[in-house]
N, C-alpha and C positions, 0 to 999 in steps of 0.2 A: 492520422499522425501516430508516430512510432515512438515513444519516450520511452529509453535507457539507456544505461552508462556503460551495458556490455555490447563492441560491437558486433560479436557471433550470433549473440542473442539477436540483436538490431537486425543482422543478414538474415537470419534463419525465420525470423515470423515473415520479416521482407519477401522473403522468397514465395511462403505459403499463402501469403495473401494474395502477392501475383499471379500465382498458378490457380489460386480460387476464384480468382475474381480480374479476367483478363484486361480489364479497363482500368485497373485499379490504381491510382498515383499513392505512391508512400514516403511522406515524408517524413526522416527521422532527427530525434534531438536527443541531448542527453541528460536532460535536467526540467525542474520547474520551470527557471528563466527562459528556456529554449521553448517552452507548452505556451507560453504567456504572449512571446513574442512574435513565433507564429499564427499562433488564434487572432493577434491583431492582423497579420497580412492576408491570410485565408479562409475559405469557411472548410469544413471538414465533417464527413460522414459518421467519423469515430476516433475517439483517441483510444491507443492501448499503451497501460506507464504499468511502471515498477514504483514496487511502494522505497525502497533504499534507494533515491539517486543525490551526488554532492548537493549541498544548500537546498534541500528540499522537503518541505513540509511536507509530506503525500496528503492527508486528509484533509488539511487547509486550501490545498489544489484543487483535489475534486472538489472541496464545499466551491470556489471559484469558477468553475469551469460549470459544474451545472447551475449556478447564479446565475454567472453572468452571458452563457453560453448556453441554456436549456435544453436546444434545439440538439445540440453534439452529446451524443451517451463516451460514457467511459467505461473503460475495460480493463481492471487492473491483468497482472500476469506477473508472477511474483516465484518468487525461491520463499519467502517470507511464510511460518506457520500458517497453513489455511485458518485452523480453528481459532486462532488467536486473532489474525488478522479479518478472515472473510466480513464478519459482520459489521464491523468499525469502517471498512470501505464503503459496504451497503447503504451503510447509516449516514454516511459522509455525502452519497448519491451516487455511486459507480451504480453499473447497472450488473456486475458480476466480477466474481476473480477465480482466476484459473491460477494453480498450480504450476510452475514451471515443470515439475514431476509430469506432470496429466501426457497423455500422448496428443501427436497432432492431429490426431481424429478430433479429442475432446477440444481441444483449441478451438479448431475451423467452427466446431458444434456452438461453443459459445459466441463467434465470432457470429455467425447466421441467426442467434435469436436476438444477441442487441442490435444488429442493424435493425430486425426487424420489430424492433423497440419493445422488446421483451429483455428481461431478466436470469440470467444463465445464474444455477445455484448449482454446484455439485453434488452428485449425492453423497458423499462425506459430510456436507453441510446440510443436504437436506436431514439426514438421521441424528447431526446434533442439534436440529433444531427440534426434530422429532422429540428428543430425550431432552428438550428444553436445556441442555447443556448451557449452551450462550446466553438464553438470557435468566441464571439463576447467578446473581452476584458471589453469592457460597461458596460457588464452580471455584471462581477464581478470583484473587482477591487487583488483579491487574486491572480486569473492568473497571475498580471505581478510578482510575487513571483518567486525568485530560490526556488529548491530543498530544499535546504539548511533552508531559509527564511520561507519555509511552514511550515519543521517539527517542525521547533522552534513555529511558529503561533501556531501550534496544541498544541501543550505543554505548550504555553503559557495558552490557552484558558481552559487547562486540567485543574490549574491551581498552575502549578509547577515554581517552582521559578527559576533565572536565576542561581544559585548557585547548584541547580537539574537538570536543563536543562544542565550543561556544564557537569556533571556527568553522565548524562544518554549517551550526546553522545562522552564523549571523548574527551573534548575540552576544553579550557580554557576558565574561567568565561571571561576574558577580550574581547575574541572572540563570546562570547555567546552574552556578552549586543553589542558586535558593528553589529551583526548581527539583534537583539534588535530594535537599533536604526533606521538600515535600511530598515527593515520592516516597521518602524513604520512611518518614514518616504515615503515611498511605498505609504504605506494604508493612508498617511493623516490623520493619527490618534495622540495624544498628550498621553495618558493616556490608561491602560490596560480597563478600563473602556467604552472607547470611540471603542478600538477595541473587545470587546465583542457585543458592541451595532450594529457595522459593521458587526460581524460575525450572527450575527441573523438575521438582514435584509436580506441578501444573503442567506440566510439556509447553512452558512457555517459549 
């Protein structure tokens, strides 16, 4: 299964997957809703999603899908910062995230170690884990973030308003700022201004 919102994106892994793998059936959706609904009609080799799709929690999904789905590895494939993002997927239970940057060599490459239920890490990811980068909280002050707390971050930073933000994910504005406020509070930050200024510093 093929989850995202872009459909060039959608064609272009579509394509690579066919030509690798000549048996290969690929079914695409655009959303969490479309991952959820299908996984009840079929069973499936591999899922590969993008972490930014409408109404969709990405880390809440995979914790879902390797719950309640084990047997099916996931593969993210993202435009989304690696270093930011890579580890937070991992830990959610994807079995790797490639780069939308990475070439189709590097793609296929990931794609052949989680089928074969191994774990694809980049070496960009292997060298910050080397330099413990990821997991020293010091690094970056966004780690101590829920789930939750990020994808608002990121949405903030997009820069969607909290009235957008409760729309996109299904939730009440009123829940949207008090998440808002705890983030904001988190990062030590006052102003959307002050946390843009944080987000750059760290290459968030």
């Amino acid at each position: 299964m093929l989850a995202d919102d872009h459909s060039v994106v959608r064609a272009g892994v579509s394509t690579l997957l066919k030509s690798a793998y000549s048996k290969a059936i690929v079914v695409e959706t655009t959303d969490g809703n479309g991952v959820r609904e299908e996984l009840k009609r079929h069973s499936y080799d591999m899922i590969i999603l993008d972490i930014n799709m409408p109404d969709t929690d990405t880390p809440s999904l995979i914790k879902y899908i390797t719950t309640d789905y084990p047997s099916i590895p996931v593969l993210v494939f993202s435009m989304s910062p690696e270093q930011v993002y890579a580890l937070r997927v991992l830990n959610a239970g994807a079995k790797g995230f490639v780069s939308k940057e990475s070439s189709l060599e590097e793609l296929r490459k990931a794609i052949d170690l989680v089928l074969k239920e191994k774990t694809y890490i980049s070496p960009e990811i292997i060298q910050l884990l080397a330099d413990q980068s990821l997991f020293n909280s010091k690094e970056t002050p966004f780690a101590s973030l829920s789930p939750r707390e990020f994808q608002i971050t990121t949405l903030l930073l997009e820069g969607k308003s909290i009235s957008e933000i409760a729309a996109l994910l299904n939730i009440q504005m009123t829940t949207a700022s008090t998440h808002k406020a705890r983030l904001f509070s988190k990062l030590k930050v006052k102003t959307l201004l002050e946390l843009k200024e944080l987000s750059i510093f760290h290459k968030f």
